[in-house]
PDB file with SEQRES, HELIX, SHEET and CRYST1 records, atoms N, CA, C and O in Angstrom:
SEQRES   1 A   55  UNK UNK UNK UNK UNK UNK UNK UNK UNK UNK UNK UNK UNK          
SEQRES   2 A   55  UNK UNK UNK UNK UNK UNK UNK UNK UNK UNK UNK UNK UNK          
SEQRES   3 A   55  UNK UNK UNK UNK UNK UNK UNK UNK UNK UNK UNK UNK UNK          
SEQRES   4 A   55  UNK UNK UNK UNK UNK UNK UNK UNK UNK UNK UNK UNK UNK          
SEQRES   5 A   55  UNK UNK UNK                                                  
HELIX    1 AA1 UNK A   50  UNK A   53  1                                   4    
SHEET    1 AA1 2 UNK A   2  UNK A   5  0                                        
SHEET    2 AA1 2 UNK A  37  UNK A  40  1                                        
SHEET    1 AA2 4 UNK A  26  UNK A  29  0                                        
SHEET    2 AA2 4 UNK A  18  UNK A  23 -1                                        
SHEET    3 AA2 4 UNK A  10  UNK A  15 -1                                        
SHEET    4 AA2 4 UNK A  45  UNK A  46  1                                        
CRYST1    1.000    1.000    1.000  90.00  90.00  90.00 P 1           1          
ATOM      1  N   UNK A   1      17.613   3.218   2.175  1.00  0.00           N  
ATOM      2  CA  UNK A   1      17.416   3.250   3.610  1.00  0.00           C  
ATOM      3  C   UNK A   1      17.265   1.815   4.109  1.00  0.00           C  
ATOM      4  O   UNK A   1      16.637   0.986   3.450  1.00  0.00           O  
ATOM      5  N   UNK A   2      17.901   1.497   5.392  1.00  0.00           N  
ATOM      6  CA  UNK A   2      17.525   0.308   6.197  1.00  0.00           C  
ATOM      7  C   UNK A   2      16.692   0.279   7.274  1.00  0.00           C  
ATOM      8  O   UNK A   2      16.988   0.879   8.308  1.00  0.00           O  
ATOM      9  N   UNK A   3      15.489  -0.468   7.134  1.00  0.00           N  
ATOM     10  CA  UNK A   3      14.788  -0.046   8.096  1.00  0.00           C  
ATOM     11  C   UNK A   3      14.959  -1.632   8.775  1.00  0.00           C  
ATOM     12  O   UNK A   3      14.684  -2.771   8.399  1.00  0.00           O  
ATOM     13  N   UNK A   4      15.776  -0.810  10.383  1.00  0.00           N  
ATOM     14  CA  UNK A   4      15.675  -1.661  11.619  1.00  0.00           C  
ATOM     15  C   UNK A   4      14.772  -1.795  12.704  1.00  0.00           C  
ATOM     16  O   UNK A   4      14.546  -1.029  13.641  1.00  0.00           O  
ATOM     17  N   UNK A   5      14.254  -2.997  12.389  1.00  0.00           N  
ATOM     18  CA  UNK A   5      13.260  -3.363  13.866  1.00  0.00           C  
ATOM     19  C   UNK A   5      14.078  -3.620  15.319  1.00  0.00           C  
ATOM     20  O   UNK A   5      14.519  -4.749  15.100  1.00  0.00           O  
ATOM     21  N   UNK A   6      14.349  -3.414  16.094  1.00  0.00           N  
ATOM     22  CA  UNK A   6      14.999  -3.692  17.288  1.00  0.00           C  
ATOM     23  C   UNK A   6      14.553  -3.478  18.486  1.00  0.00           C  
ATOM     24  O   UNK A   6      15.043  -3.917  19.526  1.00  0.00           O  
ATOM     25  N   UNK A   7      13.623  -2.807  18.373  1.00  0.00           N  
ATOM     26  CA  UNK A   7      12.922  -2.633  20.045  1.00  0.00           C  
ATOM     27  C   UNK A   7      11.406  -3.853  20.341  1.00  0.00           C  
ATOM     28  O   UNK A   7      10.582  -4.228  19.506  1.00  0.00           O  
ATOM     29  N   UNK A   8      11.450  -4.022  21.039  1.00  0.00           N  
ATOM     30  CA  UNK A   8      10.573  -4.927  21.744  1.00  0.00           C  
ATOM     31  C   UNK A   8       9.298  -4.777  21.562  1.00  0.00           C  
ATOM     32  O   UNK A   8       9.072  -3.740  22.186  1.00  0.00           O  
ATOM     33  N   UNK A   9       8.354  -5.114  21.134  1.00  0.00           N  
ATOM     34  CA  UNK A   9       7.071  -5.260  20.655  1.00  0.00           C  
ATOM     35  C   UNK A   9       7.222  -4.090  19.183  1.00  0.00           C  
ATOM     36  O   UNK A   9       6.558  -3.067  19.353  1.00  0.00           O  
ATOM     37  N   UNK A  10       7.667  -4.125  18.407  1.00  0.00           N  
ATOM     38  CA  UNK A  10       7.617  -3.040  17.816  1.00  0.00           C  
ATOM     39  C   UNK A  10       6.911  -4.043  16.400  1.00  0.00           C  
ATOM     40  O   UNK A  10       7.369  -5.185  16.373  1.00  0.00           O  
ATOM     41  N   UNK A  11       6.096  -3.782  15.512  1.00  0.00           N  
ATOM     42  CA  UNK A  11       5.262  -4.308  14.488  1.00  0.00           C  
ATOM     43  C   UNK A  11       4.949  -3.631  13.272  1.00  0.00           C  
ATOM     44  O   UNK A  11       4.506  -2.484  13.331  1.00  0.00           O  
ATOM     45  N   UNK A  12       5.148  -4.282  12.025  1.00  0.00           N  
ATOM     46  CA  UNK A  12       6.111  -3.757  10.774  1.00  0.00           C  
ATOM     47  C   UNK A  12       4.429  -4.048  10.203  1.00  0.00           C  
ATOM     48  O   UNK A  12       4.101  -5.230  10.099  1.00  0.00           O  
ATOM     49  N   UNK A  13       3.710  -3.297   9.953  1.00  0.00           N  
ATOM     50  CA  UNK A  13       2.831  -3.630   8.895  1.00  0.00           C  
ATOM     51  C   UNK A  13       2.938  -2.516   7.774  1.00  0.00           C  
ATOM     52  O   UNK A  13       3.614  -1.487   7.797  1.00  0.00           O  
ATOM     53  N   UNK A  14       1.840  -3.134   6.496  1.00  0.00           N  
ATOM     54  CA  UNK A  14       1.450  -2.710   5.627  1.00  0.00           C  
ATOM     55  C   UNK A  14       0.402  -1.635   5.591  1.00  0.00           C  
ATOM     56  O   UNK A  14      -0.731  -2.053   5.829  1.00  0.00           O  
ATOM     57  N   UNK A  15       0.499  -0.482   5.374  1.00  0.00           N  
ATOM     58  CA  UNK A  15      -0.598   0.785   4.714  1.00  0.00           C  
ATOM     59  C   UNK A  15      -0.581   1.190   3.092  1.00  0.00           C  
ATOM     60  O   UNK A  15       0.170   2.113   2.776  1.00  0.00           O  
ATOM     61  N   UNK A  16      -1.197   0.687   2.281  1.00  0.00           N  
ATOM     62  CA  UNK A  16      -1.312   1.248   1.007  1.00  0.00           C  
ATOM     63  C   UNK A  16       0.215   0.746   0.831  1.00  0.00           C  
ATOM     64  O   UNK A  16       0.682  -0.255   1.375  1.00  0.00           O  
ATOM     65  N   UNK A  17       1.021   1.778  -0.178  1.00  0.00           N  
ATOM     66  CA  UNK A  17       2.489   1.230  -0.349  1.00  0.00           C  
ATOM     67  C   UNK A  17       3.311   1.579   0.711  1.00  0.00           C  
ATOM     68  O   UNK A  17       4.493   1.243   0.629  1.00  0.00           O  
ATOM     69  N   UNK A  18       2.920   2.199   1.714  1.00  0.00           N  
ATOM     70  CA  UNK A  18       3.577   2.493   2.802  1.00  0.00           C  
ATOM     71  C   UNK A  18       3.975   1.208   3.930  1.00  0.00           C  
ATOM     72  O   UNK A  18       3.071   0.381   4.046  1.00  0.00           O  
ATOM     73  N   UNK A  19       5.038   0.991   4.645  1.00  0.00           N  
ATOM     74  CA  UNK A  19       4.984   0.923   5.803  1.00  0.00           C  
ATOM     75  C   UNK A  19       4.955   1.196   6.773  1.00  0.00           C  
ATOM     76  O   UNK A  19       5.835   2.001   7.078  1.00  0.00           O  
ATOM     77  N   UNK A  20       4.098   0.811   7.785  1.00  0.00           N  
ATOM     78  CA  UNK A  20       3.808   1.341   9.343  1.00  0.00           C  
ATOM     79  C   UNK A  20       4.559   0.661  10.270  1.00  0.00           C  
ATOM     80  O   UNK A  20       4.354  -0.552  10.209  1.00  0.00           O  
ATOM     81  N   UNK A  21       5.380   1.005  11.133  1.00  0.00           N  
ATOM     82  CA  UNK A  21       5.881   0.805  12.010  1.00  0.00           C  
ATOM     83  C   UNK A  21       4.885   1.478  13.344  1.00  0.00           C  
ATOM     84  O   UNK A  21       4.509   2.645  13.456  1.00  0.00           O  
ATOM     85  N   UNK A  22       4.620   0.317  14.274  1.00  0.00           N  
ATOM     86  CA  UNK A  22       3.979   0.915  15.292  1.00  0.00           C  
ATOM     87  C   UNK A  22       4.597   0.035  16.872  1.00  0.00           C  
ATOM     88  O   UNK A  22       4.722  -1.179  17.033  1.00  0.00           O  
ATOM     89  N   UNK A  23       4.905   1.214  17.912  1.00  0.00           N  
ATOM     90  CA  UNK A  23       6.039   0.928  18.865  1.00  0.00           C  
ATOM     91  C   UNK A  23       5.080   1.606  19.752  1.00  0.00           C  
ATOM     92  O   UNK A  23       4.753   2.793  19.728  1.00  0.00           O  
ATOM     93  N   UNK A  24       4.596   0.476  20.703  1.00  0.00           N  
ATOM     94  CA  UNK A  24       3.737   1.428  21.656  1.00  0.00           C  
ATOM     95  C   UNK A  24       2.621   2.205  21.205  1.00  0.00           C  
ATOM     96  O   UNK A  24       1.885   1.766  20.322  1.00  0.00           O  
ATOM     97  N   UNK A  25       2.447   3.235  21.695  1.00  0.00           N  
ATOM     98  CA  UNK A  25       1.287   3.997  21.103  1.00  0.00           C  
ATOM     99  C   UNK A  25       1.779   5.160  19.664  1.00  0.00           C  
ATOM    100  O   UNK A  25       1.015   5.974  19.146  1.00  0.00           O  
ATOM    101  N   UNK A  26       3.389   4.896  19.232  1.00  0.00           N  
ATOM    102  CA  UNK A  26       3.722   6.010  18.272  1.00  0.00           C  
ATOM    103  C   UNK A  26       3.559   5.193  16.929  1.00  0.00           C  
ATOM    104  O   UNK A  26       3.485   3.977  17.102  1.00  0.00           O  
ATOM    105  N   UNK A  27       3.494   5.599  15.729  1.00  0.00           N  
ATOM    106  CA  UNK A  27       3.186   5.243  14.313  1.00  0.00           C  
ATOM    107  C   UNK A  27       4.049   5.899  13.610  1.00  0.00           C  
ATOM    108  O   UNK A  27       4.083   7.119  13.763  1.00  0.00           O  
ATOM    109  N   UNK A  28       4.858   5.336  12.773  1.00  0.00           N  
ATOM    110  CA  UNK A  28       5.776   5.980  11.632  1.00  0.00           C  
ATOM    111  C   UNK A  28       5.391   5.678  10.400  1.00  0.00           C  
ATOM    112  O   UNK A  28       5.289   4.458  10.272  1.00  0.00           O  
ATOM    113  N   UNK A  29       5.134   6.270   9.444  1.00  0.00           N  
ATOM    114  CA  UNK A  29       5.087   5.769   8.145  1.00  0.00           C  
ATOM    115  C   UNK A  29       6.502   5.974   7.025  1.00  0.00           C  
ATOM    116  O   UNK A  29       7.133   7.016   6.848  1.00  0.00           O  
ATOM    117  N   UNK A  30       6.770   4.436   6.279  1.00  0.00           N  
ATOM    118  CA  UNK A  30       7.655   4.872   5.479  1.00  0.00           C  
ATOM    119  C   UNK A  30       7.116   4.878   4.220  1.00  0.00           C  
ATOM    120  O   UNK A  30       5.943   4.515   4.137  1.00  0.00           O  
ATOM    121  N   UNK A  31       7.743   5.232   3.129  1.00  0.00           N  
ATOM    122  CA  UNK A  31       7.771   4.995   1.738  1.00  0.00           C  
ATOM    123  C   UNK A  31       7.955   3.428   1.307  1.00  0.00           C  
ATOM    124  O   UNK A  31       7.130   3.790   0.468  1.00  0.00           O  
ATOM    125  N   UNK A  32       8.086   2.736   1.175  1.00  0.00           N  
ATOM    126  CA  UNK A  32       8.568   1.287   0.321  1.00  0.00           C  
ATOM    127  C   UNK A  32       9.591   1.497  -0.049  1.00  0.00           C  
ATOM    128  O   UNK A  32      10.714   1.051   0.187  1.00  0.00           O  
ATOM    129  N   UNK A  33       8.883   2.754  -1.122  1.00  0.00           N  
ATOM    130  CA  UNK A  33      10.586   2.617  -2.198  1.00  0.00           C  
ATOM    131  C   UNK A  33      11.204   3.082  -1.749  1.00  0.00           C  
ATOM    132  O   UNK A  33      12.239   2.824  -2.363  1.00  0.00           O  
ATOM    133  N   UNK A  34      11.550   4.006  -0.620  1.00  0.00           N  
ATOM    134  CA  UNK A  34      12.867   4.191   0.184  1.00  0.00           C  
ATOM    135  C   UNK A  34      13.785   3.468   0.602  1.00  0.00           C  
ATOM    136  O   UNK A  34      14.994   3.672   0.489  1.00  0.00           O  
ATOM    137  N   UNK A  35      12.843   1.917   1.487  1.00  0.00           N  
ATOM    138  CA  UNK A  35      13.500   0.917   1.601  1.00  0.00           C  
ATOM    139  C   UNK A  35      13.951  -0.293   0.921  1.00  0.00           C  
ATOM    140  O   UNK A  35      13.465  -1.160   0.195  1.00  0.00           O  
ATOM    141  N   UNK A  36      15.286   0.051   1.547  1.00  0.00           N  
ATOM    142  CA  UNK A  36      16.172  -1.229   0.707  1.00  0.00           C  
ATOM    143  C   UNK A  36      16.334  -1.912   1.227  1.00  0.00           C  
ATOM    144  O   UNK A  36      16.406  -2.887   0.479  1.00  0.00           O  
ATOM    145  N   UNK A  37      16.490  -2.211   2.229  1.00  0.00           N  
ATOM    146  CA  UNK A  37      16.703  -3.262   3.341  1.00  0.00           C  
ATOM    147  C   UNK A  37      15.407  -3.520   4.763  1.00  0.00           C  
ATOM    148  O   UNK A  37      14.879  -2.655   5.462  1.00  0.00           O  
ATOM    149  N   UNK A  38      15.287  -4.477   4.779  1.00  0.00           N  
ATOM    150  CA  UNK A  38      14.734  -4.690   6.631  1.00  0.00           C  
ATOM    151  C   UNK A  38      14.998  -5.397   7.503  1.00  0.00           C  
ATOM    152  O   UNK A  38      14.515  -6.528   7.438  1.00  0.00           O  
ATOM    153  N   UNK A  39      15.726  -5.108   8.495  1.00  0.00           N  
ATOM    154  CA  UNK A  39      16.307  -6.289   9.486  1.00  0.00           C  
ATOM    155  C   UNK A  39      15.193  -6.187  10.725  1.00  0.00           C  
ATOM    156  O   UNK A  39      14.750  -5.113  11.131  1.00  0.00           O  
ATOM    157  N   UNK A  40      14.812  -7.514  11.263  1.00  0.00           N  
ATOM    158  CA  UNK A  40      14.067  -7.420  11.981  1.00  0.00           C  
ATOM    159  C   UNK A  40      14.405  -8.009  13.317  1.00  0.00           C  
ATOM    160  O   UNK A  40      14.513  -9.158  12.888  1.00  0.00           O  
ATOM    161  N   UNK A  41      14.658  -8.135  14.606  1.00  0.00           N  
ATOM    162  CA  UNK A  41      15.449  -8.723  15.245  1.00  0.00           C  
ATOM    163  C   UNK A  41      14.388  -9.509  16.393  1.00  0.00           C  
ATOM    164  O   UNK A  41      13.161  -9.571  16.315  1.00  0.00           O  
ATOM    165  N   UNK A  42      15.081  -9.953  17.233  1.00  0.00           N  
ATOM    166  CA  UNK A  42      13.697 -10.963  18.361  1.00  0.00           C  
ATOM    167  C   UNK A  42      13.123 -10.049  19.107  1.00  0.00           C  
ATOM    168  O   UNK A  42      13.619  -9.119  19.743  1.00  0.00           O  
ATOM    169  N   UNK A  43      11.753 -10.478  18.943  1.00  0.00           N  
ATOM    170  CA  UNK A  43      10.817  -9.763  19.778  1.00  0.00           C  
ATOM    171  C   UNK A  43       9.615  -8.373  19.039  1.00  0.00           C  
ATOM    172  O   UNK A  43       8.645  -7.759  19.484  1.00  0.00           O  
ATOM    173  N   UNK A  44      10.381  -8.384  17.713  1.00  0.00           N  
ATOM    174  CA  UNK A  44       9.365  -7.776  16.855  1.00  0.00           C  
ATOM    175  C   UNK A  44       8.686  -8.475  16.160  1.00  0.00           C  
ATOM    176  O   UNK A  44       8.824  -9.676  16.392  1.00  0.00           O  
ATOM    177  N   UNK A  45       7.710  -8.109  15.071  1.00  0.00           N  
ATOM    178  CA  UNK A  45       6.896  -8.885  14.277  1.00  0.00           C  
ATOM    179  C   UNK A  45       5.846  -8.104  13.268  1.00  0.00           C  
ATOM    180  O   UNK A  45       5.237  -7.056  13.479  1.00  0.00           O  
ATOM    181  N   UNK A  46       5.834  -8.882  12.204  1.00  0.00           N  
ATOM    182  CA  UNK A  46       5.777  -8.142  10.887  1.00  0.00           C  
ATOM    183  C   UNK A  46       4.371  -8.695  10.359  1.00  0.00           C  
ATOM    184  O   UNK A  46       3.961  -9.730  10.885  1.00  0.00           O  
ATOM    185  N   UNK A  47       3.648  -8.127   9.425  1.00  0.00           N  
ATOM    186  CA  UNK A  47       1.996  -8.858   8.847  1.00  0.00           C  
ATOM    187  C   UNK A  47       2.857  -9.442   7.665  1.00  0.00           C  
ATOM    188  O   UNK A  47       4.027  -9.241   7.339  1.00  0.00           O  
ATOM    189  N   UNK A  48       1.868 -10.233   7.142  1.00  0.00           N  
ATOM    190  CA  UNK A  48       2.609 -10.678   5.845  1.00  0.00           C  
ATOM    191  C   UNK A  48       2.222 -10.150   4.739  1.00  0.00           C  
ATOM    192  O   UNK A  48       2.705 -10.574   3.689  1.00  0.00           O  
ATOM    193  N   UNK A  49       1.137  -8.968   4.730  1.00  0.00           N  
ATOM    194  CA  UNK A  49       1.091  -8.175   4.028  1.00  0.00           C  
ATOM    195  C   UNK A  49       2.365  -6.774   3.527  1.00  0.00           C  
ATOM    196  O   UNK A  49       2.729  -6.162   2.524  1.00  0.00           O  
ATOM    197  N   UNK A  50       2.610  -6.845   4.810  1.00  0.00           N  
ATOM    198  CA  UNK A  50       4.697  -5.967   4.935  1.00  0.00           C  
ATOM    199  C   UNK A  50       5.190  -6.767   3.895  1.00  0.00           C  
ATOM    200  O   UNK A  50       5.339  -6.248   2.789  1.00  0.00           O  
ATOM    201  N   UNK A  51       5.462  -7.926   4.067  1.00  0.00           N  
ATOM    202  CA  UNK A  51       6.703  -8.964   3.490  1.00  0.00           C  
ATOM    203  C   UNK A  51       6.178  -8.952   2.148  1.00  0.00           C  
ATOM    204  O   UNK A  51       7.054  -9.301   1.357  1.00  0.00           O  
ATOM    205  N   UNK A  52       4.887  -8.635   1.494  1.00  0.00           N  
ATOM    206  CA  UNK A  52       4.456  -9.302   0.555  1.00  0.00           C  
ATOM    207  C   UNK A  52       4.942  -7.872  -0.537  1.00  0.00           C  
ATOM    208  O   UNK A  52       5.490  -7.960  -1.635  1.00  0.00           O  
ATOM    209  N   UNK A  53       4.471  -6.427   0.300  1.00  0.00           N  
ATOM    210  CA  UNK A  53       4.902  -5.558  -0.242  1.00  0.00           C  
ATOM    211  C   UNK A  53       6.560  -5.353  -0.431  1.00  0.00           C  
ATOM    212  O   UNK A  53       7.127  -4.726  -1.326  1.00  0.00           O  
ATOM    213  N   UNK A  54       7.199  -6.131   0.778  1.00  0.00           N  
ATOM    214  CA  UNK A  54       8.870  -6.071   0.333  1.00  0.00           C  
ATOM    215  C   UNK A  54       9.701  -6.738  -0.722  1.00  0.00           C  
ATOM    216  O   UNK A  54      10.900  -6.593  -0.958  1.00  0.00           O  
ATOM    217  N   UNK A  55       8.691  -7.601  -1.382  1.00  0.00           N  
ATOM    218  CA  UNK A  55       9.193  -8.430  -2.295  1.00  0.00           C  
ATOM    219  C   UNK A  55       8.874  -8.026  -3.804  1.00  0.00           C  
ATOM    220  O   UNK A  55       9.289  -8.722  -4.730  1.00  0.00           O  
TER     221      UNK A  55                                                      
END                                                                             
């Protein structure tokens, strides 16, 4: 899976091995190991706890 950031304030953090995506007031959680990819584009922004788990 590719997980795309593209909407405007939207913020990529870390939960346990999960990632949280949170856009406004909604919350998604992914798997890690689902993702294979993350493109993140202007105007989003990520913890470096995300990045640390993507590596």
């Amino acid at each position: 899976m590719q997980l795309v950031l593209n909407t405007y304030g939207a913020y990529l953090s870390r939960r346990g091995e999960l990632f949280q995506v949170k856009v406004k007031d909604q919350s998604t959680e992914i798997s890690a190991r689902k993702v294979r990819s993350i493109l993140i584009s202007t105007g989003a922004a990520f913890s470096s706890d995300a990045v640390q788990l993507a590596v």
